[in-house]
C-alpha angles and dihedrals in degrees: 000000000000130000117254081230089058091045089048093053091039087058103044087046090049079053096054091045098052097049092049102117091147139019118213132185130196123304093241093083088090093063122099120267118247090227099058101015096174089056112065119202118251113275094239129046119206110226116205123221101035106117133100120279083214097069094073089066094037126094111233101245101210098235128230118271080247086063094097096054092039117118119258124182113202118193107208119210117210119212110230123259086227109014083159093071098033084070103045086052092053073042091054106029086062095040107101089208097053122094093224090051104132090004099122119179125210130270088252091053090048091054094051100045096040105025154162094212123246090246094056094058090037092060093040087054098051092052095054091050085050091065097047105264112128125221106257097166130355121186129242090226095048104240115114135025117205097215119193124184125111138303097261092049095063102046088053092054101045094032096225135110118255112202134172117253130193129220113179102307100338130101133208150145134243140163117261 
């Protein structure tokens, strides 16, 4: 039988995992590398492997020639700065014979502990903004940024296609 404290960690990662649009890593990618410093390395970096299972069973719908200019709201999920010990705290916090056992912390104090740090969203704010996304909902413990612009605007800063898919009779839109 698994621990309320397992279950707990499986569900809070099946949570990170569904809101996972986008993945993105830490700003510092664009810098030049110390091996070749008059070649910088290129701004965005494509990561494999994040689309939806789903697609393989869904019909591609052709989109209206508004889609571009349609709005799009992303949510952005941030990987922890210590997701190791993330997991030993939700350990500690259900285990009877722990003296943490029913001390929670706040969503601010998790955040702190845990991360990510304030610099990091911040610059991946900024960097969203910069592409024209605005900030709809950010999170007290850092983790996610609920992004809205248009369509296009996501696509461009992504660099990826967003096209609309059909299951059965439902609708919906997912990067390519």
């Amino acid at each position: 039988m698994a621990t309320p404290a397992r279950v707990h960690g499986a569900r809070l990662w099946l949570l990170f995992v569904s809101f996972a649009l986008v993945l993105l890593t830490k700003p510092s990618i664009a810098s030049a590398s110390a091996e070749h410093p008059t070649q910088a390395a290129p701004a965005t970096v494509r990561l494999p492997g994040h689309m939806l299972p789903a697609l393989s069973k869904a019909t591609i719908v052709p989109s209206s020639a508004r889609a571009e200019n349609e709005p799009i709201t992303l949510t952005l999920v941030l990987k922890r700065d210590d997701q190791g010990g993330f997991e030993r705290y939700l350990h500690e916090i259900y285990n009877p014979k722990s003296p943490s056992f029913h001390r929670f912390l706040t969503q601010r104090q998790i955040a702190d502990r845990f991360g990510p740090s304030r610099a990091d969203y911040d610059s991946v704010l900024r960097w969203m903004r910069s592409k024209g996304l605005r900030l709809e909902r950010g999170s007290k413990n850092r983790l996610t940024l609920t992004m809205r612009g248009t369509r296009a605007d996501a696509e461009r800063a992504f660099d990826v296609r967003i096209a609309d898919y059909r299951i059965g009779g439902r609708t919906f839109r997912a990067n390519d």
